[in-house]
mmCIF file of the N, C-alpha and C atoms, coordinates in Angstrom:
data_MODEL
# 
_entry.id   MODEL 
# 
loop_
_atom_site.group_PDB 
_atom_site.id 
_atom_site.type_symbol 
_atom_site.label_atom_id 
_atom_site.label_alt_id 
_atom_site.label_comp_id 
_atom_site.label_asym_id 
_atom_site.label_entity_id 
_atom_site.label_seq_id 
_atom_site.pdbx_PDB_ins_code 
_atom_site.Cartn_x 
_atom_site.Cartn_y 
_atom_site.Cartn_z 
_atom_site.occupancy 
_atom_site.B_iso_or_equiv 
_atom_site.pdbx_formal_charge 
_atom_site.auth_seq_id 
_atom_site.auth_comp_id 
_atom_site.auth_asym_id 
_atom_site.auth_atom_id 
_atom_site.pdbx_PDB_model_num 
ATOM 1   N N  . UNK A 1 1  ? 104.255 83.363  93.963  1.00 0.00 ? 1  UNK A N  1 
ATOM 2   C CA . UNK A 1 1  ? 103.212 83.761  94.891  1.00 0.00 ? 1  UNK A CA 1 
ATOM 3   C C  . UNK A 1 1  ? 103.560 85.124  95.486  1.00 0.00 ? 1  UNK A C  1 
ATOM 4   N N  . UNK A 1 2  ? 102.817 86.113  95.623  1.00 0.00 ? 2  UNK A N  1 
ATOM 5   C CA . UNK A 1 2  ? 102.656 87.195  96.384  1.00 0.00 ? 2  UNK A CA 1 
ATOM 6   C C  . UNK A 1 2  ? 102.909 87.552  97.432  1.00 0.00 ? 2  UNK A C  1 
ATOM 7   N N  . UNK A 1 3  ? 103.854 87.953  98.211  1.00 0.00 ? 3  UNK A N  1 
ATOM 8   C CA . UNK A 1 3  ? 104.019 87.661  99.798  1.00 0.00 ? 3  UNK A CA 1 
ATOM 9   C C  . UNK A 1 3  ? 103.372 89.357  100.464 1.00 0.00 ? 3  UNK A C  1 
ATOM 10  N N  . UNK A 1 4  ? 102.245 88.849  101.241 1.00 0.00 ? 4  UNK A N  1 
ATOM 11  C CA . UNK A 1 4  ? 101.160 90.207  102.029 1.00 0.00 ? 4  UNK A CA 1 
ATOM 12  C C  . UNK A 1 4  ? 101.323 89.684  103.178 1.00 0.00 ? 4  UNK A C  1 
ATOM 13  N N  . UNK A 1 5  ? 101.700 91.331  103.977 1.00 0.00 ? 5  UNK A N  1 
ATOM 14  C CA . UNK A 1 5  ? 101.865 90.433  105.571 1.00 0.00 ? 5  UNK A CA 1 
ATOM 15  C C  . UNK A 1 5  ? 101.078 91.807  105.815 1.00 0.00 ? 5  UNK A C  1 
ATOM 16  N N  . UNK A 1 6  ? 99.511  91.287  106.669 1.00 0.00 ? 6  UNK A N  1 
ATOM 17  C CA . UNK A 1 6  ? 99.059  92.440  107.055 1.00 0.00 ? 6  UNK A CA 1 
ATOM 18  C C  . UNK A 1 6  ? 99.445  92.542  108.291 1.00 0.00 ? 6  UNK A C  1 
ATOM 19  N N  . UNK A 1 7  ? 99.655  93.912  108.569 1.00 0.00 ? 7  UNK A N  1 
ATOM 20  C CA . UNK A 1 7  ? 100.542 93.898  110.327 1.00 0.00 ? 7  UNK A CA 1 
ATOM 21  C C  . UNK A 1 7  ? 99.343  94.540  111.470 1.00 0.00 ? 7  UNK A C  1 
ATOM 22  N N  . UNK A 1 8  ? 98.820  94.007  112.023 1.00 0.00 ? 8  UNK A N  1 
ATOM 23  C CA . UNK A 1 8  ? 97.252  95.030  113.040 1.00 0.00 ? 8  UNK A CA 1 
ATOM 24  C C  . UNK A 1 8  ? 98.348  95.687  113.811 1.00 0.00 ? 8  UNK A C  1 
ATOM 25  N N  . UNK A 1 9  ? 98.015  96.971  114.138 1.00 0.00 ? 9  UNK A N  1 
ATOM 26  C CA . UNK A 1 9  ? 98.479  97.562  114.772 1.00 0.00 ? 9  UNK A CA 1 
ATOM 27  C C  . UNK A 1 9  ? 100.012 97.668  114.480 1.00 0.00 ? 9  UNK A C  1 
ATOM 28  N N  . UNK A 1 10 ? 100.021 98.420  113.399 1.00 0.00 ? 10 UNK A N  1 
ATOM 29  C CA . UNK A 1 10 ? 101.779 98.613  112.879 1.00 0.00 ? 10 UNK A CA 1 
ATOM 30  C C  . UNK A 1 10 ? 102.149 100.186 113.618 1.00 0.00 ? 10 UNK A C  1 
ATOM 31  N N  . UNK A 1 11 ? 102.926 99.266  114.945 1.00 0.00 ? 11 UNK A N  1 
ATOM 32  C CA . UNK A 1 11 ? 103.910 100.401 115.608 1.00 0.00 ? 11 UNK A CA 1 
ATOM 33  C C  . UNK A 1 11 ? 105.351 99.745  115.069 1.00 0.00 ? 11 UNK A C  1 
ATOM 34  N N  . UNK A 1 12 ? 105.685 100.375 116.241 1.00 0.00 ? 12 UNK A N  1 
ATOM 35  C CA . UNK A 1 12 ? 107.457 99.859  116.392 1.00 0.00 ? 12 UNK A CA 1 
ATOM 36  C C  . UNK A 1 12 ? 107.928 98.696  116.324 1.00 0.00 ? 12 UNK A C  1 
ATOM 37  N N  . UNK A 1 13 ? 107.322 97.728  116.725 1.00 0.00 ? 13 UNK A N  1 
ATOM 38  C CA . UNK A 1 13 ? 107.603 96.105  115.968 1.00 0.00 ? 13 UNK A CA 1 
ATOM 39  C C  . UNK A 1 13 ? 107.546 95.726  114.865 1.00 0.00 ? 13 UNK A C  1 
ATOM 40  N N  . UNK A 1 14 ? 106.429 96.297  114.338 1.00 0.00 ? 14 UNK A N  1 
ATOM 41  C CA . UNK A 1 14 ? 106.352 96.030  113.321 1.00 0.00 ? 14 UNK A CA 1 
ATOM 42  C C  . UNK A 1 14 ? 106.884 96.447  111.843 1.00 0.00 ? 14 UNK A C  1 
ATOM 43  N N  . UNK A 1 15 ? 107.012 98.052  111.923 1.00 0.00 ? 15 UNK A N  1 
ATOM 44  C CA . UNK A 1 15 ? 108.072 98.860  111.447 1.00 0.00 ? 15 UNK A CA 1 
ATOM 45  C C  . UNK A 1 15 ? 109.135 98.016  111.416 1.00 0.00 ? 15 UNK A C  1 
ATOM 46  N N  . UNK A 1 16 ? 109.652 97.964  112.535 1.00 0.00 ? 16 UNK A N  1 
ATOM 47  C CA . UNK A 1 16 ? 111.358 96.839  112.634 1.00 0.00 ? 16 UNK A CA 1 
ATOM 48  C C  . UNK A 1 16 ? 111.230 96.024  111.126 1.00 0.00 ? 16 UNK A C  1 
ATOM 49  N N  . UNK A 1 17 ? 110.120 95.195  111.703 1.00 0.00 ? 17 UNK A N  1 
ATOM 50  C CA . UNK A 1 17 ? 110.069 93.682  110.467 1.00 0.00 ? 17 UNK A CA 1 
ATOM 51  C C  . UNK A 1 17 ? 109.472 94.072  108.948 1.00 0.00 ? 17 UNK A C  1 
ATOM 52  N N  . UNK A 1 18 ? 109.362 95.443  108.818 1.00 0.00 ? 18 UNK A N  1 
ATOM 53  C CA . UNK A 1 18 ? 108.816 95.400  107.319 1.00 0.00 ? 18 UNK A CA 1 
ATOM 54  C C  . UNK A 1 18 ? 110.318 96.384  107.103 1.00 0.00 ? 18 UNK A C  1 
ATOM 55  N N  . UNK A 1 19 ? 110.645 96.500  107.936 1.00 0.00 ? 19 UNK A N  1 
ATOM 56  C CA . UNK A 1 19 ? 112.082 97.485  107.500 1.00 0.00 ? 19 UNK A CA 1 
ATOM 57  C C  . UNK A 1 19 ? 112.790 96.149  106.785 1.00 0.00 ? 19 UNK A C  1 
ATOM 58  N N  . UNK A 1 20 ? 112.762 94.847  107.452 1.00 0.00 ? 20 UNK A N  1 
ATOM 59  C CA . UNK A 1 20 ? 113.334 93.591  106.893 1.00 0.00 ? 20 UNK A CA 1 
ATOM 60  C C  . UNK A 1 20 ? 113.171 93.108  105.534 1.00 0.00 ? 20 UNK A C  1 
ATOM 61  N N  . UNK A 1 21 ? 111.339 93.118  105.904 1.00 0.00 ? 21 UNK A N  1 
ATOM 62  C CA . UNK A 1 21 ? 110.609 92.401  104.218 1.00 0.00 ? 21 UNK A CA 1 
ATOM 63  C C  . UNK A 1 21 ? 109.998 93.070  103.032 1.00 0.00 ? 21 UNK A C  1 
ATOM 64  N N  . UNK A 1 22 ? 110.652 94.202  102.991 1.00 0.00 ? 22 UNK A N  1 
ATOM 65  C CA . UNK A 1 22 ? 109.921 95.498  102.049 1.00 0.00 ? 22 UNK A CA 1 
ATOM 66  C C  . UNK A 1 22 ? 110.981 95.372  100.766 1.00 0.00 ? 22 UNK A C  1 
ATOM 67  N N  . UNK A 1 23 ? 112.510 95.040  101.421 1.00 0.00 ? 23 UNK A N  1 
ATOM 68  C CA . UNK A 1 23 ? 113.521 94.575  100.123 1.00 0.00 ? 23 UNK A CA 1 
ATOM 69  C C  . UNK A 1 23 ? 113.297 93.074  99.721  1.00 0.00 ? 23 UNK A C  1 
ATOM 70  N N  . UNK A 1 24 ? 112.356 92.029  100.338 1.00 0.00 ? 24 UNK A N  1 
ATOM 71  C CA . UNK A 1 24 ? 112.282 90.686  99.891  1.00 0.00 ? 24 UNK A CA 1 
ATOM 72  C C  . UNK A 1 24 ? 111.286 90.895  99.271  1.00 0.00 ? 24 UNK A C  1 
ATOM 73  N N  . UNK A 1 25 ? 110.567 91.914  98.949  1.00 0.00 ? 25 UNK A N  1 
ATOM 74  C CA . UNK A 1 25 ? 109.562 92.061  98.140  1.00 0.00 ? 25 UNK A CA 1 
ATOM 75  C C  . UNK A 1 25 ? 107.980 91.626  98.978  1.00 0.00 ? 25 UNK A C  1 
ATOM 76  N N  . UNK A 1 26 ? 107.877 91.894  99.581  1.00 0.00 ? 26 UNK A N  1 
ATOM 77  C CA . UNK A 1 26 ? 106.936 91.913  100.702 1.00 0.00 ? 26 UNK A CA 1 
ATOM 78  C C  . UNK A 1 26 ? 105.974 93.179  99.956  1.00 0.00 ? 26 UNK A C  1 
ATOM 79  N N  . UNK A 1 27 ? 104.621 93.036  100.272 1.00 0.00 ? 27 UNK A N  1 
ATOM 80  C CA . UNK A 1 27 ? 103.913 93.570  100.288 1.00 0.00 ? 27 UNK A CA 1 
ATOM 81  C C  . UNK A 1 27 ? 103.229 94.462  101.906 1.00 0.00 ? 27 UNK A C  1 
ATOM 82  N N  . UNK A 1 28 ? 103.554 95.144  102.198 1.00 0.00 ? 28 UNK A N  1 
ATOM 83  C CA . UNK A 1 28 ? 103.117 95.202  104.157 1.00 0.00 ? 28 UNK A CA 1 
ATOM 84  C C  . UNK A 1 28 ? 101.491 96.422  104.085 1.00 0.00 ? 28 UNK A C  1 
ATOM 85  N N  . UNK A 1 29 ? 100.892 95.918  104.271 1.00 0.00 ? 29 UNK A N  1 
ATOM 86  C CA . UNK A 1 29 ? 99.360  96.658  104.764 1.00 0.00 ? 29 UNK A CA 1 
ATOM 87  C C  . UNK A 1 29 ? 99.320  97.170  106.372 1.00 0.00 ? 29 UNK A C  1 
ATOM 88  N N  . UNK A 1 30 ? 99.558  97.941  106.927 1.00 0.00 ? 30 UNK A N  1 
ATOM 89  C CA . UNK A 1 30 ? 99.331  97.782  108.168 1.00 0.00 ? 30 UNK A CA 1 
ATOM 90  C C  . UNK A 1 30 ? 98.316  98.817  108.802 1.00 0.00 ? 30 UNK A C  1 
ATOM 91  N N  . UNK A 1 31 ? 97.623  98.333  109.858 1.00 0.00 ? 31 UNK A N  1 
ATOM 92  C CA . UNK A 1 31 ? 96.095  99.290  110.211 1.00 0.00 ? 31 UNK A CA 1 
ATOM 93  C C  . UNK A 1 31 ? 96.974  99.893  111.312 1.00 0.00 ? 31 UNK A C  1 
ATOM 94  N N  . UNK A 1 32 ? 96.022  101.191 111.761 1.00 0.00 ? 32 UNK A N  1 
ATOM 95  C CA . UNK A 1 32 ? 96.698  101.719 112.730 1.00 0.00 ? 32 UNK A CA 1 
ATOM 96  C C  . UNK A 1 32 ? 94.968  102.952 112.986 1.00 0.00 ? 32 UNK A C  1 
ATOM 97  N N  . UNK A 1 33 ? 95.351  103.580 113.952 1.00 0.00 ? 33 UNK A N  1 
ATOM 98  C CA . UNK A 1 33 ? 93.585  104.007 114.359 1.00 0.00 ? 33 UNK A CA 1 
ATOM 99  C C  . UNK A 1 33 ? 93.912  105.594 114.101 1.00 0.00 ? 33 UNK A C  1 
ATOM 100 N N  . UNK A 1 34 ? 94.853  106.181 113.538 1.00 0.00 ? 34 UNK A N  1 
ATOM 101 C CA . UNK A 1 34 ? 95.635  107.475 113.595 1.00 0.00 ? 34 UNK A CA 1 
ATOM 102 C C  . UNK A 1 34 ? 95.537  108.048 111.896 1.00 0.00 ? 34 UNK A C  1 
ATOM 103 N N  . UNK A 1 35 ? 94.921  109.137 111.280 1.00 0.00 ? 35 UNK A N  1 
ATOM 104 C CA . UNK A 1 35 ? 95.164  109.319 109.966 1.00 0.00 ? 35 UNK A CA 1 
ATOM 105 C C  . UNK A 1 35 ? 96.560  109.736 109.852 1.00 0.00 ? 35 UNK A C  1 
ATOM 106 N N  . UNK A 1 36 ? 97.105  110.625 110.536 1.00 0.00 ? 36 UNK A N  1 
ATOM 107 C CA . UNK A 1 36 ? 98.335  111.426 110.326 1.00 0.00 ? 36 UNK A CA 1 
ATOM 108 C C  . UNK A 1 36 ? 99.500  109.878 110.253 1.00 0.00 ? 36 UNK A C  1 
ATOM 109 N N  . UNK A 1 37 ? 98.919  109.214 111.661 1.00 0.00 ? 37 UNK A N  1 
ATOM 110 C CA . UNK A 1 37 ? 99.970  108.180 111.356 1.00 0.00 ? 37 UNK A CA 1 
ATOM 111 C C  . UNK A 1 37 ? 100.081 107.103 109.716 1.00 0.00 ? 37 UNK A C  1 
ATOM 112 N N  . UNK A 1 38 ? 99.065  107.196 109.601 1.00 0.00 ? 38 UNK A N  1 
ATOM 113 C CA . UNK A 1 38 ? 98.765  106.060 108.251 1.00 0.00 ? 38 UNK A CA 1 
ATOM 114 C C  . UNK A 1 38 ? 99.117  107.588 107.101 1.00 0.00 ? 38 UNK A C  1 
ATOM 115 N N  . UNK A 1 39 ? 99.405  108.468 107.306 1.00 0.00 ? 39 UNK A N  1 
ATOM 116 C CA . UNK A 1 39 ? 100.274 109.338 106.372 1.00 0.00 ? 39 UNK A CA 1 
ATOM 117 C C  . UNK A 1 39 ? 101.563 109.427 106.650 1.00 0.00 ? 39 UNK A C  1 
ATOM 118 N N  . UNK A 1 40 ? 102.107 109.314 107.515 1.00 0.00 ? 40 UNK A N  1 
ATOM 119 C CA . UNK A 1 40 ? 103.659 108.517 107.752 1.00 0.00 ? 40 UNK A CA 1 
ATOM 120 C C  . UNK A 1 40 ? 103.919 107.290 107.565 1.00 0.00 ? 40 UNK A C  1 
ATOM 121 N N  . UNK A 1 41 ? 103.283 106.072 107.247 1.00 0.00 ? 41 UNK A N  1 
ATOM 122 C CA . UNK A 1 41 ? 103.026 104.670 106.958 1.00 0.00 ? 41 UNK A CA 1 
ATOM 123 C C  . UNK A 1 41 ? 103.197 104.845 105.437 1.00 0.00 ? 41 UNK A C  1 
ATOM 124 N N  . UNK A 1 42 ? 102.273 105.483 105.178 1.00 0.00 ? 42 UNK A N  1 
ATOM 125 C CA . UNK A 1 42 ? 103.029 105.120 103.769 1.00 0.00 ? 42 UNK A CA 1 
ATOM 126 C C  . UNK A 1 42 ? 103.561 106.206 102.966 1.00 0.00 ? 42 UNK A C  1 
ATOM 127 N N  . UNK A 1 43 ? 104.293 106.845 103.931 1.00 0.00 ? 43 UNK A N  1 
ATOM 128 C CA . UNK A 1 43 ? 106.070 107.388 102.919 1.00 0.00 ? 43 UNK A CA 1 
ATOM 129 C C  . UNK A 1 43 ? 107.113 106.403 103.058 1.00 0.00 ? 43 UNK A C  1 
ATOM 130 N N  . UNK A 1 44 ? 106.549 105.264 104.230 1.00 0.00 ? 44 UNK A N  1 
ATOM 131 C CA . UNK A 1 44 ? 107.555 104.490 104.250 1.00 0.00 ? 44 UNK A CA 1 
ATOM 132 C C  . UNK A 1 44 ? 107.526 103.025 103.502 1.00 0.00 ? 44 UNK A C  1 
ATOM 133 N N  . UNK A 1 45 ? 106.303 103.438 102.346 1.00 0.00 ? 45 UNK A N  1 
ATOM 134 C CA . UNK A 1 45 ? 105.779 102.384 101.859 1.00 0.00 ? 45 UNK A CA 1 
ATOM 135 C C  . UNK A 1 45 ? 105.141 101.465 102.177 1.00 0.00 ? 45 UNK A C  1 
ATOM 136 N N  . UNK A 1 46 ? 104.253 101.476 103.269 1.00 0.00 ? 46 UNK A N  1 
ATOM 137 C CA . UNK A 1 46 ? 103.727 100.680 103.841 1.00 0.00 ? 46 UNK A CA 1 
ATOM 138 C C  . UNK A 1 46 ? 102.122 101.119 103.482 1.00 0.00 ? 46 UNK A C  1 
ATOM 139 N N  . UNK A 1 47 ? 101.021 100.536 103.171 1.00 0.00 ? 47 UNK A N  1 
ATOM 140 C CA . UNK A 1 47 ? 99.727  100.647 102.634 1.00 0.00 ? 47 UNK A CA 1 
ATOM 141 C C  . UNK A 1 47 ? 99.069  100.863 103.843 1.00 0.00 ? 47 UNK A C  1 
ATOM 142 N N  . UNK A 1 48 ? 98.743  101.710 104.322 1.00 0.00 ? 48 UNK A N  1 
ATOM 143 C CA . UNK A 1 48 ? 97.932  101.941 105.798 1.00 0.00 ? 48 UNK A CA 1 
ATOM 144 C C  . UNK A 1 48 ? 96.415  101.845 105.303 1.00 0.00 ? 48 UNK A C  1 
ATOM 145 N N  . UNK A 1 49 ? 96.189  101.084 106.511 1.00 0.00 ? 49 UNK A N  1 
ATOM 146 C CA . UNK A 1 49 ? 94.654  101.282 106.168 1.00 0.00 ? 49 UNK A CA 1 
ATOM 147 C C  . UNK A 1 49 ? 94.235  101.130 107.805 1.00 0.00 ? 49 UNK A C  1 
ATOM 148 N N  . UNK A 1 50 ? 93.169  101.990 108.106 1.00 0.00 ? 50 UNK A N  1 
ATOM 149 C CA . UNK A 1 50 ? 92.492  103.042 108.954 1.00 0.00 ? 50 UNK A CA 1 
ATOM 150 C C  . UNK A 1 50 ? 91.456  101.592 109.830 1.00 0.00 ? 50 UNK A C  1 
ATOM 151 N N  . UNK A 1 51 ? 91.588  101.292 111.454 1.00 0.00 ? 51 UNK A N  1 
ATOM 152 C CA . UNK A 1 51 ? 91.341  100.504 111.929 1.00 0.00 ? 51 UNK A CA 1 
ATOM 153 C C  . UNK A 1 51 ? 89.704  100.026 112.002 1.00 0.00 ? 51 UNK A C  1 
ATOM 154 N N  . UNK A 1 52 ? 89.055  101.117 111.700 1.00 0.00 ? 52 UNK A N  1 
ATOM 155 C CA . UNK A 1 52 ? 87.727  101.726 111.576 1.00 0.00 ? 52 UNK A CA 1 
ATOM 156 C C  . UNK A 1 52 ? 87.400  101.515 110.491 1.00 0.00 ? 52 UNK A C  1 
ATOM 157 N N  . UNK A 1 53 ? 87.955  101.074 109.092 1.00 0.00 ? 53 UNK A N  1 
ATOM 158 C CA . UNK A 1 53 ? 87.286  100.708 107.554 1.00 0.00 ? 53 UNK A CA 1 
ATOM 159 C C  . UNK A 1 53 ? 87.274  99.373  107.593 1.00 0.00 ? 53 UNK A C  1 
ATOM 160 N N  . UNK A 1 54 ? 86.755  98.972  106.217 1.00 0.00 ? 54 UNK A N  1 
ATOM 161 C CA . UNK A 1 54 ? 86.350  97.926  106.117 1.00 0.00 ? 54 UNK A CA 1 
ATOM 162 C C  . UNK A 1 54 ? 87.875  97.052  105.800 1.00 0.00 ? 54 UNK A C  1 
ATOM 163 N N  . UNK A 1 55 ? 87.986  96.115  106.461 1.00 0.00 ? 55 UNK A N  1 
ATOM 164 C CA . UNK A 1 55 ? 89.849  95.315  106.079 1.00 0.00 ? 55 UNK A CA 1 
ATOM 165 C C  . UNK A 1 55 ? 89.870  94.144  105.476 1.00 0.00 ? 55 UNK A C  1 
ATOM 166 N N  . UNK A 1 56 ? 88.538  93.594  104.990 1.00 0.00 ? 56 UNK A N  1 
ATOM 167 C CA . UNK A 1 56 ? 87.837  92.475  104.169 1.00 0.00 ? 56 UNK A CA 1 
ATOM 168 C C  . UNK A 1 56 ? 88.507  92.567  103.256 1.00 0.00 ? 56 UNK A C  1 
ATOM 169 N N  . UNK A 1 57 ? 89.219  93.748  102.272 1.00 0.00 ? 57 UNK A N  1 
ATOM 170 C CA . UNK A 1 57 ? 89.908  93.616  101.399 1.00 0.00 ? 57 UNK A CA 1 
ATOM 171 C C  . UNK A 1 57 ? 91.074  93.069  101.731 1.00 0.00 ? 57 UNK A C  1 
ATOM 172 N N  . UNK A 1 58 ? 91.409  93.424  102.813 1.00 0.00 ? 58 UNK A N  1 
ATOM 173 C CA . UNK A 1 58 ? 93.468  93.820  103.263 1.00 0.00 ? 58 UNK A CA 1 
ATOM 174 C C  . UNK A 1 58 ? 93.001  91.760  103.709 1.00 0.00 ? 58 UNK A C  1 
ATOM 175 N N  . UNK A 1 59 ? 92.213  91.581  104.493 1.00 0.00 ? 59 UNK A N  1 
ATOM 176 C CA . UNK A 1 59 ? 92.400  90.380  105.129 1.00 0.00 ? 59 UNK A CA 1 
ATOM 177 C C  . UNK A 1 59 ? 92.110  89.230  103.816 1.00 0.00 ? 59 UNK A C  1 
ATOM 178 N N  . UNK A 1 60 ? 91.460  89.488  102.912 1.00 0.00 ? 60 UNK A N  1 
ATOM 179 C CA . UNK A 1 60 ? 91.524  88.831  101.443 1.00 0.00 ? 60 UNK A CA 1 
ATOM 180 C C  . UNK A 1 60 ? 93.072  88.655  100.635 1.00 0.00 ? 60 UNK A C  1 
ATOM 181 N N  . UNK A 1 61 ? 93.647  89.529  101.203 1.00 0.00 ? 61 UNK A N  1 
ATOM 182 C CA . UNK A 1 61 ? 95.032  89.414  100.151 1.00 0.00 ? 61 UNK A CA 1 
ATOM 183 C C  . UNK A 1 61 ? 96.196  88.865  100.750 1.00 0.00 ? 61 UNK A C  1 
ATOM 184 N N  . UNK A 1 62 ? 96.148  88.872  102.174 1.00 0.00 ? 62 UNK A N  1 
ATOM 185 C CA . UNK A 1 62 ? 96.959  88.575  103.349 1.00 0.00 ? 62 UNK A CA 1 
ATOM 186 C C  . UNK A 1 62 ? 97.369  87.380  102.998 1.00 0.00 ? 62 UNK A C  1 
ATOM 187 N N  . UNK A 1 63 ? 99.443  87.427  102.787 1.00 0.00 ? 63 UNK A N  1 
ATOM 188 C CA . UNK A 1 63 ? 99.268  85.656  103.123 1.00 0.00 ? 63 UNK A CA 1 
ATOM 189 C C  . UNK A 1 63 ? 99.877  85.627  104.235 1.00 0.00 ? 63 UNK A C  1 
ATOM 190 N N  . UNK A 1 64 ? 100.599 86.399  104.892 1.00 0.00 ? 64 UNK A N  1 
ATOM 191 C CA . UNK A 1 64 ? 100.958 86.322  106.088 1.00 0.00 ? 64 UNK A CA 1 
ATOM 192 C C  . UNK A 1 64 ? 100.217 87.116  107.309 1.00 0.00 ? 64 UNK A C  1 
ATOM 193 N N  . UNK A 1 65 ? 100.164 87.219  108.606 1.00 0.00 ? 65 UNK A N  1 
ATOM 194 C CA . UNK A 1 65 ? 99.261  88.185  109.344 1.00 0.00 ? 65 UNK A CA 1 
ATOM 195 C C  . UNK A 1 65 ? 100.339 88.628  110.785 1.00 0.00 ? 65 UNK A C  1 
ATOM 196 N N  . UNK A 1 66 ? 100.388 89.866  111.203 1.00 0.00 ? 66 UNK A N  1 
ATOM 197 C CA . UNK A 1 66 ? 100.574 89.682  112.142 1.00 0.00 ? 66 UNK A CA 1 
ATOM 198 C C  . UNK A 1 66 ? 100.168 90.640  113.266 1.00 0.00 ? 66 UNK A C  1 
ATOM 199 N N  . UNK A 1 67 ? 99.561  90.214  114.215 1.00 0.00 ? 67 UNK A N  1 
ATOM 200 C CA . UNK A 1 67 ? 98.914  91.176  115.076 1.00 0.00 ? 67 UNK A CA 1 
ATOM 201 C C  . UNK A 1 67 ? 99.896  91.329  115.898 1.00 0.00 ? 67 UNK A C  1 
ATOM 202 N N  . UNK A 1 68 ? 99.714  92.898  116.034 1.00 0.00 ? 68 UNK A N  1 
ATOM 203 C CA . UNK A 1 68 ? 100.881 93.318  117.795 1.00 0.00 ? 68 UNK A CA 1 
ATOM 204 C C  . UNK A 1 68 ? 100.101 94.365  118.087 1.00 0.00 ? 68 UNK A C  1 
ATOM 205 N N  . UNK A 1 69 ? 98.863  93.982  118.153 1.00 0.00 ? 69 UNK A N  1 
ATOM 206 C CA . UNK A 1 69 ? 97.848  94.647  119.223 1.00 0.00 ? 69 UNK A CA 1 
ATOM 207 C C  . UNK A 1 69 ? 97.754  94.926  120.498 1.00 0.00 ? 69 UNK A C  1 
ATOM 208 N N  . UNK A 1 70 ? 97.693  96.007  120.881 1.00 0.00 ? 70 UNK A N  1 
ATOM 209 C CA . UNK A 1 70 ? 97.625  95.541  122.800 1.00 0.00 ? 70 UNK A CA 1 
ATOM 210 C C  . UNK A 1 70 ? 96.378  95.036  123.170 1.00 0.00 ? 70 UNK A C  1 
ATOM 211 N N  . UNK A 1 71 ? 96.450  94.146  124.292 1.00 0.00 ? 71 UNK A N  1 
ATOM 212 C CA . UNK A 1 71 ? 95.556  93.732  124.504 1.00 0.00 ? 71 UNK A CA 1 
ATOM 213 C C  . UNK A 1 71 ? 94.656  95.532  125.095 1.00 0.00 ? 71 UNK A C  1 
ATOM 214 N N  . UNK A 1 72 ? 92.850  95.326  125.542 1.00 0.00 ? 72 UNK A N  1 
ATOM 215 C CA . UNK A 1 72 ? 92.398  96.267  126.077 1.00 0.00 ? 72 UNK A CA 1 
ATOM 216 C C  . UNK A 1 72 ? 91.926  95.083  127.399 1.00 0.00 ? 72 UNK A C  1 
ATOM 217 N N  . UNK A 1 73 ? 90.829  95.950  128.185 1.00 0.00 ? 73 UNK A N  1 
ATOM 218 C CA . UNK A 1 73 ? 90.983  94.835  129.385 1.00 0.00 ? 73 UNK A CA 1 
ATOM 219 C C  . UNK A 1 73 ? 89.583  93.733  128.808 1.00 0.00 ? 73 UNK A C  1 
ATOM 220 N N  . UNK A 1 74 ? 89.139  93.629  127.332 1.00 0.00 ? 74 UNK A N  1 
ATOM 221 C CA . UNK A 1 74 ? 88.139  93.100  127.022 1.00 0.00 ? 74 UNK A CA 1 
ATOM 222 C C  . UNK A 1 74 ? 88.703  91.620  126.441 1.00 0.00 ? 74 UNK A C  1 
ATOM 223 N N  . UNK A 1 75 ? 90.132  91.953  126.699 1.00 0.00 ? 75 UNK A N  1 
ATOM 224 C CA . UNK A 1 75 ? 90.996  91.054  125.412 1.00 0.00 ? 75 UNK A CA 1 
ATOM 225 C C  . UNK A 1 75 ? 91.629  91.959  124.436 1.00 0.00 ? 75 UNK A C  1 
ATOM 226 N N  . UNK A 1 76 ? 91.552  90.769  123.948 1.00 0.00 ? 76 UNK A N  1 
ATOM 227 C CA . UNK A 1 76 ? 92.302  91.272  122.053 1.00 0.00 ? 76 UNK A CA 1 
ATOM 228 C C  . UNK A 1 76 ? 91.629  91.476  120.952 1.00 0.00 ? 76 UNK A C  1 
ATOM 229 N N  . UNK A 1 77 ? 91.763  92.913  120.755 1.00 0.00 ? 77 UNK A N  1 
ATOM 230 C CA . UNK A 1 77 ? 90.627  93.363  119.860 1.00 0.00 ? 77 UNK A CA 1 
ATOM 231 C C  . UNK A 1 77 ? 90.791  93.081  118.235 1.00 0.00 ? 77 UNK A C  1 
ATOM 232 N N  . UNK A 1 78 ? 91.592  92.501  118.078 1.00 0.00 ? 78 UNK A N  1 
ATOM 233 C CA . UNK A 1 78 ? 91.952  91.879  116.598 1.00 0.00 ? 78 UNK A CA 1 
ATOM 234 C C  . UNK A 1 78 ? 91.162  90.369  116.690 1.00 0.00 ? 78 UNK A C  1 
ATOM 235 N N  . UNK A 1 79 ? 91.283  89.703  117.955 1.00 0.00 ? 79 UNK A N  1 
ATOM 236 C CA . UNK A 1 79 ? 90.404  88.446  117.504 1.00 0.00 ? 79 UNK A CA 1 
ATOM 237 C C  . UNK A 1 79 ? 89.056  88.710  118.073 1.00 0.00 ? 79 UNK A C  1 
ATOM 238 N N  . UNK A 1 80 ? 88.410  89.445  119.081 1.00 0.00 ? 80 UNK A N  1 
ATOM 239 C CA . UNK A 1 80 ? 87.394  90.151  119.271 1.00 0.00 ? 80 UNK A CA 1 
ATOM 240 C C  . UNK A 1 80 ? 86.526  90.542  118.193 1.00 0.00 ? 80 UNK A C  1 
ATOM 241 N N  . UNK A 1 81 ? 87.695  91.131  117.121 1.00 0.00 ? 81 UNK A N  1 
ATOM 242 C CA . UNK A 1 81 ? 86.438  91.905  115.506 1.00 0.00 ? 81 UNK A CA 1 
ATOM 243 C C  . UNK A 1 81 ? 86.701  90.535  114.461 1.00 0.00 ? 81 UNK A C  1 
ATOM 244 N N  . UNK A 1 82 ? 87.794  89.524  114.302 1.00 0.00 ? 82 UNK A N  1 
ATOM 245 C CA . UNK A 1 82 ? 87.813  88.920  113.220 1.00 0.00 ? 82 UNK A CA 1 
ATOM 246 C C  . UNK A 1 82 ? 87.962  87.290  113.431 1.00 0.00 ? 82 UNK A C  1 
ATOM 247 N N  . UNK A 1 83 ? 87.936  87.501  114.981 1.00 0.00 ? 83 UNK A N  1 
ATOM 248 C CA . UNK A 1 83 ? 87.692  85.944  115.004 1.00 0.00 ? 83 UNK A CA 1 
ATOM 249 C C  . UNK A 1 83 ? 88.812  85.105  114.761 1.00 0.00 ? 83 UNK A C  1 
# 
């Protein structure tokens, strides 16, 4: 089986843990709302994809998920857009 851990909001936590699962053969997708940043995302091999596109693909392949979103004062905008 395939191991996809999409990460919402891949800062510094999350970095940490794909620094972990990128040699277990991990697959890591992580969104982020920044182009320049999702061009530093993936020199580090990490598949960035842009918070604003469509993630129907990324959330289709996902077997693992992990949000480290900040909350805004509306909530949490990861279960806010996907439920």
């Amino acid at each position: 089986m395939d191991k996809v851990l999409l990460s919402f909001g891949h800062g510094y936590s999350a970095q940490a843990l794909a620094r972990l699962l990128l040699p277990q053969g991990f697959r890591i997708i992580g969104t982020t709302r920044d182009a320049a940043k999702a061009a530093r995302l993936a020199e580090t091999g990490i598949e960035p994809v842009l918070w604003d596109d469509d993630l129907a693909p990324a959330l289709a392949s996902a077997t693992h998920l992990l949000s480290s979103v900040g909350p805004s004062e509306a909530g949490d905008p990861v279960l806010a857009r996907h439920g």
